[in-house]
Residue, then its C-alpha position, 0 to 999 in steps of 0.5 A: x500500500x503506498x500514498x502520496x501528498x498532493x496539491x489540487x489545482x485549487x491549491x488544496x490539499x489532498x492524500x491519495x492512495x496509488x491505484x493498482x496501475x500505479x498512474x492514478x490515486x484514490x482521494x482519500x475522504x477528509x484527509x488533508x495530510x499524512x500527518x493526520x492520517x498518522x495522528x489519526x491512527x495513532x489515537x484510534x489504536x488502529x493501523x495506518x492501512x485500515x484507515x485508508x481502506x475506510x477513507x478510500x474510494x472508487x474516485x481517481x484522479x490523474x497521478x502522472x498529471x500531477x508528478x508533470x505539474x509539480x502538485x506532488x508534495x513530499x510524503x509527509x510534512x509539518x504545518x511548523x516545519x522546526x517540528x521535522x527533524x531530518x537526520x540519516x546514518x552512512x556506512x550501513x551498506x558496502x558501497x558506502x563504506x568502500x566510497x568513504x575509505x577511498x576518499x580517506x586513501x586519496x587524502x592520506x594515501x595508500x599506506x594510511x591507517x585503517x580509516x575510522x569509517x571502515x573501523x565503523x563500517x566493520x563494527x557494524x557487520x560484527x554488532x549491528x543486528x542483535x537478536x530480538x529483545x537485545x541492542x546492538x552496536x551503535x551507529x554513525x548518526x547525523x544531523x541533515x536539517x529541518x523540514x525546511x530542507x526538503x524539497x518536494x519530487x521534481x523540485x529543483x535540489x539547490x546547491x549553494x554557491x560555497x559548496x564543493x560539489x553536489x552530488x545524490x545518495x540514492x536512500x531508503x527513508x524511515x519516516x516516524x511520528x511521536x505520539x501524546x505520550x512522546x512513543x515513536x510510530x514508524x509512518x512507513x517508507x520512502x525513496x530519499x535522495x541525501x544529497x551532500x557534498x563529498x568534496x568537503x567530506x574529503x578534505x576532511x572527516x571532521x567535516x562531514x557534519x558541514x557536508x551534510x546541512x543541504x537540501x534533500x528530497x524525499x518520495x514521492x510515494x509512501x510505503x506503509x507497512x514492512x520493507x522488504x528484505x531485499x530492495x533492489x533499485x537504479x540511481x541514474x543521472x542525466x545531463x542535457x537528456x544522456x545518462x551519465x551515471x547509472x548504477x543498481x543499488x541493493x537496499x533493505x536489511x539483507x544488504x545492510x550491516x545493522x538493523x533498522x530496529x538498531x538504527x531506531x533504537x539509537x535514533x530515539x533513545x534521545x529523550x529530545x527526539x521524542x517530543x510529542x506530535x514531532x515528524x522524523x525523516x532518518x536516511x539509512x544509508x546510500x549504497x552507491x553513489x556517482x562521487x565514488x565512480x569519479x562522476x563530478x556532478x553539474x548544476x541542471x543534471x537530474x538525479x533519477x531514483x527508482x525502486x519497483x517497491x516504491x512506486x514512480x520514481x524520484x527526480x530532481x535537478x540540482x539548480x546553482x543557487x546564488x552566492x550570498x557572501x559574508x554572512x554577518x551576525x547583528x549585535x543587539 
């Protein structure tokens, strides 16, 4: 079952569930907003899928009108957008281990030391899917932004005019909402693109965390329910229409080193991640990435991400933004 948040033309809004031919929705019935689905859910003790065969009908409309005018939103959003943490792990899966290590072998060499992400990359592997009942091995965490940062499917991916690079990380999406009593709920699923600049990540690894605070994008579909094991996907990017860079990722719990019960745990064991009515967007980790391939990315290229489980697939360009120079802070 998977949803999606759109606009009509009025400019309302709307939650529809994709049809079995994956080109229509059927509106759902007093629902303006996943948020409230959720909520919704959440105080009627029920799940998320029984309310949207309640608030489904037999009514469709044009899903692929709106993906082609830009009236598809992302999955899910907040009315005060400070309230939408958005946060992600690295190093959960091989390939991004194996990129990380050969930026830390380009900056110190061959004969560097071990590099700390595959120290954390193996600790994974060894720890990072405990039994039921038992927590593992912690995770790389990380800060991306608030609601603000995320830009609906097909909406430009801005990259500013200090950054290094701009490049995707084709993700898989836990979306969450705390309840009253500040217990998290797992909203479902969604296709990401954690958009980041590696070149400042390279230079070096305690920059990562700068690296990190750009935009994103998120959907445009909503999986509700369990992910599978096993999700396989394509990340492509196009320039002036010709595939430049195009790669199979392999995603889910059979392709990566921890858990995404682990991953949780150490993400809302934080007592401040769990304020009542709060969304949370965590990106589980990129598989593949075009950096690590020696791609050097261009503003106007779009970044295509795609997987059968999740529907149509995400597109974005990444569009230069100005240079805004010194920012100056103004003494009160």
């Amino acid at each position: 079952m998977r949803l999606v948040q759109f606009k009509t033309a009025d400019g309302a809004r709307g939650v529809g569930l994709v049809s079995d031919d994956g080109d229509h929705l059927h509106p759902l019935k007093d629902t303006a907003s996943v948020l409230d689905l959720a909520s919704a859910a959440i105080a009627r003790g029920k799940p998320m899928a029984e309310l949207v065969r309640e608030r489904a009908g037999a009514e469709r409309i044009d899903y692929v009108g709106l993906l082609a005018e830009g009236r598809v939103l992302a999955p899910v959003d907040h009315p005060e957008p400070a309230r939408f943490l958005v946060t992600g792990t690295g190093l959960t899966h091989t390939g991004s281990a194996a990129a990380r290590d050969k930026m830390h072998v380009l900056t110190h060499g061959e004969d560097a030391d071990e590099s700390d992400s595959l120290k954390i990359f193996r600790m994974g592997l060894e720890g990072g899917k405990p039994a039921a009942g038992e927590i593992g091995i912690q995770p790389e965490w990380f800060f991306k932004g608030v609601g603000t940062c995320v830009v609906p499917p097909g909406a430009p991916l801005p990259m500013p005019a200090f950054a290094k690079a701009g490049a995707e990380e084709a993700e898989i999406v836990g979306l969450y909402l705390n309840g009253p009593d500040g217990r998290p709920y797992r909203i479902g699923y969604a296709l990401g693109n954690e958009y980041s600049d590696h070149v400042t990540e390279a230079a070096n690894y305690l920059y990562l965390a700068h690296s990190k605070l750009r935009s994103c994008s998120i959907g445009p579909e909503l999986l509700i329910g369990e992910l599978p094991e096993e999700v396989r996907g394509t990340s492509t990017i196009r320039r002036d229409g010709a595939v430049i860079w195009e790669q199979e990722f392999l995603s889910g719990e059979a392709h990566m080193s921890h858990s995404i019960g682990n991953l949780e745990h150490y993400h809302f064991r934080y007592p401040m991640h769990r304020r009542p009515g709060d969304l949370h967007a965590y990106f589980f980790g990129a598989a593949v990435m075009s950096y690590a391939s020696g791609v050097q990315t261009a503003p106007g290229d779009e970044y295509e991400i795609q997987a059968p489980v999740f529907g149509k697939p995400l597109r974005n360009r990444m569009q230069l933004v100005p240079d805004e120079g010194l920012v100056a802070v103004t003494p009160l």
